[in-house]
DSSP file (Angstrom, degrees, kcal/mol; ACC not computed):
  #  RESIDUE AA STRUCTURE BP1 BP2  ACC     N-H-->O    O-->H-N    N-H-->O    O-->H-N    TCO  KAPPA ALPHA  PHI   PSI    X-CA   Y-CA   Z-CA
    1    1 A X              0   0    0      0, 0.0     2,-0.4     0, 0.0     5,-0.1   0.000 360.0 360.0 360.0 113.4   15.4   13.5    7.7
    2    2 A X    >   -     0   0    0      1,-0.1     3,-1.6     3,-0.1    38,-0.1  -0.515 360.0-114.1 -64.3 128.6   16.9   10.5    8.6
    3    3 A X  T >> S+     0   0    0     -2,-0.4     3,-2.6     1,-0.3     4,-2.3   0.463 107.6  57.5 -15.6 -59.1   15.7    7.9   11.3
    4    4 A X  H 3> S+     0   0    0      1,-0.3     4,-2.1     2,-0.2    -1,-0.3   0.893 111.0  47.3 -45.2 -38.3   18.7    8.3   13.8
    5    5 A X  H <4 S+     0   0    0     -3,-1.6    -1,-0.3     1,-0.2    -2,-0.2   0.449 104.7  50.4-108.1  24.6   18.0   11.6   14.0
    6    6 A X  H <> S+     0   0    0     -3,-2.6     4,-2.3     2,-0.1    -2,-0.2   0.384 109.4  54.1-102.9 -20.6   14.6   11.8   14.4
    7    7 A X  H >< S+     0   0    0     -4,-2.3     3,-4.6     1,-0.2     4,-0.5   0.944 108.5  57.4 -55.5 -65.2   15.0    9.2   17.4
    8    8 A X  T 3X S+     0   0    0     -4,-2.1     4,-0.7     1,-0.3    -1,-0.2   0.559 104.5  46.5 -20.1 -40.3   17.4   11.8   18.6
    9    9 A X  H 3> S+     0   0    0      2,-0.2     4,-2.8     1,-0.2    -1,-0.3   0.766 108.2  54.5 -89.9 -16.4   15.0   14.1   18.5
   10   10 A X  H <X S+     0   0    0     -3,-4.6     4,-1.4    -4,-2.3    -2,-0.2   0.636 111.4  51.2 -70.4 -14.5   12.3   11.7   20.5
   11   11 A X  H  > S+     0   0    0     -4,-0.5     6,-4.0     2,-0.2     4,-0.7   0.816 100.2  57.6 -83.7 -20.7   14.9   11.4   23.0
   12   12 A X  H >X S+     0   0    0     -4,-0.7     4,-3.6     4,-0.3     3,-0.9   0.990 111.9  39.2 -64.4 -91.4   15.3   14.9   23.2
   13   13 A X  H 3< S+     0   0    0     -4,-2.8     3,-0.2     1,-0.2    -2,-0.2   0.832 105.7  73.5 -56.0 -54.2   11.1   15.6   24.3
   14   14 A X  H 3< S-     0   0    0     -4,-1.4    -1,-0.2     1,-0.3    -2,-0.2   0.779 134.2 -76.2 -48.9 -43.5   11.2   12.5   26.4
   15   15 A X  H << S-     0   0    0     -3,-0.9    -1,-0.3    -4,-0.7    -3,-0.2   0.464  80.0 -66.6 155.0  44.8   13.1   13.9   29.0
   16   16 A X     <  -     0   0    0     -4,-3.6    -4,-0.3    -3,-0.2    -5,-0.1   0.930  67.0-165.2  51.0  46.4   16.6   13.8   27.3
   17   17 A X        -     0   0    0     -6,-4.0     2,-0.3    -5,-0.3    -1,-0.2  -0.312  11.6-124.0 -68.6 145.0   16.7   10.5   27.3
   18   18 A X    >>  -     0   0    0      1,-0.1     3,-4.7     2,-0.0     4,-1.9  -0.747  16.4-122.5-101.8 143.6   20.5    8.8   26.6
   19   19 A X  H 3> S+     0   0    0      1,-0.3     4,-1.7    -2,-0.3    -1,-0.1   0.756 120.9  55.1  -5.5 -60.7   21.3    6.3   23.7
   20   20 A X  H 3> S+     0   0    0      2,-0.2     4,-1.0     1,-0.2    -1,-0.3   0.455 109.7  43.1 -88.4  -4.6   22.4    4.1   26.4
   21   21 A X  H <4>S+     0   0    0     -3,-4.7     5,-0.6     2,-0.2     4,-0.4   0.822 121.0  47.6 -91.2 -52.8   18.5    4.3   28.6
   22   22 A X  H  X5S+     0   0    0     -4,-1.9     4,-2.2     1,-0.2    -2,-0.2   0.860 103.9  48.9 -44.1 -44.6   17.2    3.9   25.2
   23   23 A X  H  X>S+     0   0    0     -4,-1.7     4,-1.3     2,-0.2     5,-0.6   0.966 118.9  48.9 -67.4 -54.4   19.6    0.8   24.2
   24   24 A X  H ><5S+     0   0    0     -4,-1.0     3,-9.2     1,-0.3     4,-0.5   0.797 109.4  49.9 -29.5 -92.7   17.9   -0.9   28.6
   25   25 A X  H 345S+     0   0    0     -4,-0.4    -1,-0.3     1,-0.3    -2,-0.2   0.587 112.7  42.0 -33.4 -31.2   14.3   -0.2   27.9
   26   26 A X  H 3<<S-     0   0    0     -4,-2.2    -1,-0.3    -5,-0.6    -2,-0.2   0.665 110.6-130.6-105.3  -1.7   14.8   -2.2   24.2
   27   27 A X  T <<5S+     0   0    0     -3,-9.2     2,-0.3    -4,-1.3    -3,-0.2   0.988  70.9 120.6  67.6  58.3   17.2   -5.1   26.7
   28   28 A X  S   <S-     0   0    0     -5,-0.6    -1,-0.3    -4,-0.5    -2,-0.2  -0.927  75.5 -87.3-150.2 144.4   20.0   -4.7   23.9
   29   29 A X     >  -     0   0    0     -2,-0.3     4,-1.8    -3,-0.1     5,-0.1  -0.163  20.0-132.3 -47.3 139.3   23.3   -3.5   24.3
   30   30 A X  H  > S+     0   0    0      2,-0.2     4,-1.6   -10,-0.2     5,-0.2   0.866 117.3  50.3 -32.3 -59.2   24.3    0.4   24.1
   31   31 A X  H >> S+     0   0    0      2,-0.2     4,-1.8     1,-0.2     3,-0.6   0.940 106.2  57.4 -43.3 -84.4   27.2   -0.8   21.7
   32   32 A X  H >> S+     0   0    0      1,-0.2     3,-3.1     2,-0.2     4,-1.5   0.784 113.0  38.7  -6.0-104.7   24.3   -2.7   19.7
   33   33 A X  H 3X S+     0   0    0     -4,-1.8     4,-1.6     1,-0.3    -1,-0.2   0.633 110.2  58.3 -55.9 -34.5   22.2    0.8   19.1
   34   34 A X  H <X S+     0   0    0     -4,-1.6     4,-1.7    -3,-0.6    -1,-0.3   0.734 100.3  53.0 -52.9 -30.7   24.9    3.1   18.5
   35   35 A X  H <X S+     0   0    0     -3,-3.1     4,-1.6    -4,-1.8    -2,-0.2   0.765 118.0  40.9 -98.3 -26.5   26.3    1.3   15.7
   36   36 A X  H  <>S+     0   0    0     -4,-1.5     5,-1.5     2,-0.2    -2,-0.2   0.826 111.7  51.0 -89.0 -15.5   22.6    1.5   14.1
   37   37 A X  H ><5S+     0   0    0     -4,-1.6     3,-2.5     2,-0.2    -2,-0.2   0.959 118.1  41.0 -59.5 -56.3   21.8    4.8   15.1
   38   38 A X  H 3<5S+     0   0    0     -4,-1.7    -2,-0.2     1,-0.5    -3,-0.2   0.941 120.6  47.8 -87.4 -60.1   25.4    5.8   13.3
   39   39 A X  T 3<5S-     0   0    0     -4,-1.6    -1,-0.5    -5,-0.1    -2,-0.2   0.453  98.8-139.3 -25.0 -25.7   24.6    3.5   10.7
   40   40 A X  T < 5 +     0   0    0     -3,-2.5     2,-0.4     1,-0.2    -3,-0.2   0.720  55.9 146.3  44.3  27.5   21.1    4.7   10.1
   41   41 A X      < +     0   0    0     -5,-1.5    -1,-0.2    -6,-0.2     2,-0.2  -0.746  17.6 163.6-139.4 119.7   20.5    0.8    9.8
   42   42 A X        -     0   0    0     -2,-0.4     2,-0.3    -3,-0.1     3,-0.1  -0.926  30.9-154.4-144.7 145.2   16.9   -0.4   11.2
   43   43 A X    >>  -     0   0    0     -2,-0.2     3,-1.2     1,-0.1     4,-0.9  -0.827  41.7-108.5-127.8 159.6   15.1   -3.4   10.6
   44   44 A X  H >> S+     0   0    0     -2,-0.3     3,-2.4     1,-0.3     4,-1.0   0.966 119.0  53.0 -61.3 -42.1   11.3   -2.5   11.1
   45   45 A X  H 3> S+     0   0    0      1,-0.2     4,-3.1     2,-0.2    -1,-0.3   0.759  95.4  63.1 -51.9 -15.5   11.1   -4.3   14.2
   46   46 A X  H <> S+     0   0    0     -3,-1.2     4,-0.7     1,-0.2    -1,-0.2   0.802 107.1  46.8 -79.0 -35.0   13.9   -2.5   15.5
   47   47 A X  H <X S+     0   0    0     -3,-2.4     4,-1.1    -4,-0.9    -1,-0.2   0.519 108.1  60.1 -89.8 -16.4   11.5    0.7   15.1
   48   48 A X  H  X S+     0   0    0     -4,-1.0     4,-2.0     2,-0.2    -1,-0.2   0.785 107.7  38.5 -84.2 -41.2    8.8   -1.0   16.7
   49   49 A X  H  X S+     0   0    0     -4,-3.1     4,-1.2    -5,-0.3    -2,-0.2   0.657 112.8  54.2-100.7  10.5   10.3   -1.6   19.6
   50   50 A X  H  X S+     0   0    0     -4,-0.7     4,-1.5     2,-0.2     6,-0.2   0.820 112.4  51.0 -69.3 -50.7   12.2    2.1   19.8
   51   51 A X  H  <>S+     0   0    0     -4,-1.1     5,-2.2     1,-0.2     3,-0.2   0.958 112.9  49.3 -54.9 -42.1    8.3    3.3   19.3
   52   52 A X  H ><5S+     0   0    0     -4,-2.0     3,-1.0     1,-0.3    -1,-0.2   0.981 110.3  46.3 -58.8 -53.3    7.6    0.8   22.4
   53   53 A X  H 3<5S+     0   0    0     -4,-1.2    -1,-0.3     1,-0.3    -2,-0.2   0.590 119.1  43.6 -81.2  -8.0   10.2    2.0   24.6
   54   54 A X  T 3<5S-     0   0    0     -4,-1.5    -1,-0.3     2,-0.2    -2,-0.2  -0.076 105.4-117.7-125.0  31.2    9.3    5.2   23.9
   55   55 A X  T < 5S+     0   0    0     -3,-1.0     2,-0.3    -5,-0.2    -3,-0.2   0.731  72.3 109.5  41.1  36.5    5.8    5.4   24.0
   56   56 A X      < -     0   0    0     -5,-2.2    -2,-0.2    -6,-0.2    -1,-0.1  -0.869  64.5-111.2-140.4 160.7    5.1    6.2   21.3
   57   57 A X        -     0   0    0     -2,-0.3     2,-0.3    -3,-0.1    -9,-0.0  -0.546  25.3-161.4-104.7 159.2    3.4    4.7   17.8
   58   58 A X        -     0   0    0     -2,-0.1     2,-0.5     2,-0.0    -7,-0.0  -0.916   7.2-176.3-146.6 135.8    5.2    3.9   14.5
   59   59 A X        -     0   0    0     -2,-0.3     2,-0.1    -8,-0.0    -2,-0.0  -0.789  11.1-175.9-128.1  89.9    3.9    3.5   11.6
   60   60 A X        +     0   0    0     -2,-0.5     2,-0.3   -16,-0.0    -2,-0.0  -0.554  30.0 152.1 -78.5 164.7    5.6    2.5    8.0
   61   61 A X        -     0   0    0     -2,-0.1     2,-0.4     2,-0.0     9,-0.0  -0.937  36.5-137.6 179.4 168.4    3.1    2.6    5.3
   62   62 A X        -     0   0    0     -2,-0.3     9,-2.6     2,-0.0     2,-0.5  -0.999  19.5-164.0-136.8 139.9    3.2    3.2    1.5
   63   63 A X  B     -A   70   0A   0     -2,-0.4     7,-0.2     7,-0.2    -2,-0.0  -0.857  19.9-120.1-154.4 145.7    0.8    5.2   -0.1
   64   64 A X        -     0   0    0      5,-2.2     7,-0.0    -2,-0.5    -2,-0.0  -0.077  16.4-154.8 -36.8 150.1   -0.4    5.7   -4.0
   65   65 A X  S    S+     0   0    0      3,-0.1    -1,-0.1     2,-0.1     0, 0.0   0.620  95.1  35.4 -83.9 -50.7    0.0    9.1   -4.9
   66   66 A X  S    S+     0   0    0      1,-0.1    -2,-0.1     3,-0.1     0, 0.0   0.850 133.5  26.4 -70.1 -33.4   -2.7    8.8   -7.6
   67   67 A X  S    S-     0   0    0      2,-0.1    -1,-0.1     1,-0.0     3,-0.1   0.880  87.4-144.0 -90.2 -50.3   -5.0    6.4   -5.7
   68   68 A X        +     0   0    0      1,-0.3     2,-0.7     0, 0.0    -3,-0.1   0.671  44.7 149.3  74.3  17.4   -4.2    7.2   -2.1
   69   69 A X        -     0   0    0      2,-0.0    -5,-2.2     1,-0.0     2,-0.5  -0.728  42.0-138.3 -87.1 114.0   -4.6    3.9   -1.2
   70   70 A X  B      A   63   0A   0     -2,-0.7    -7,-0.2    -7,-0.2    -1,-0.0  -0.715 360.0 360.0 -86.2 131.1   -2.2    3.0    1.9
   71   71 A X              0   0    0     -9,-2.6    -1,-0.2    -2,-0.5    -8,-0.1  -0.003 360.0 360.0 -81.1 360.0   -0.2   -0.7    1.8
């Protein structure tokens, strides 16, 4: 599943929250967040502070299959 549309779906249980509340709380233009939502285009910080505005944690990690060891 791709990012956009699991924000979509965070916006969704938060109380139907709109692109354009999302775009306030992260003090970047609506225009600005639409064109990376439609893009699918995130820099990690970008996810950090979607996680922020939305209360919620995010977490990138990599981890061995064989080892299990998370980077």
């Amino acid at each position: 599943m791709a990012l956009s549309e699991k924000i979509r779906i965070i916006l969704v249980k938060r109380g139907n929250l709109s692109e354009a509340e999302l775009a306030r709380r992260m003090n970047i233009s609506p225009q600005n967040l639409h064109n990376k939502m439609k893009r699918d285009n995130f820099t990690e910080n970008d996810l950090s502070e979607i996680a922020k505005a939305l209360d919620c944690t995010y977490n990138a990690t990599f981890t061995f299959n064989d080892t299990g060891e998370v980077i």
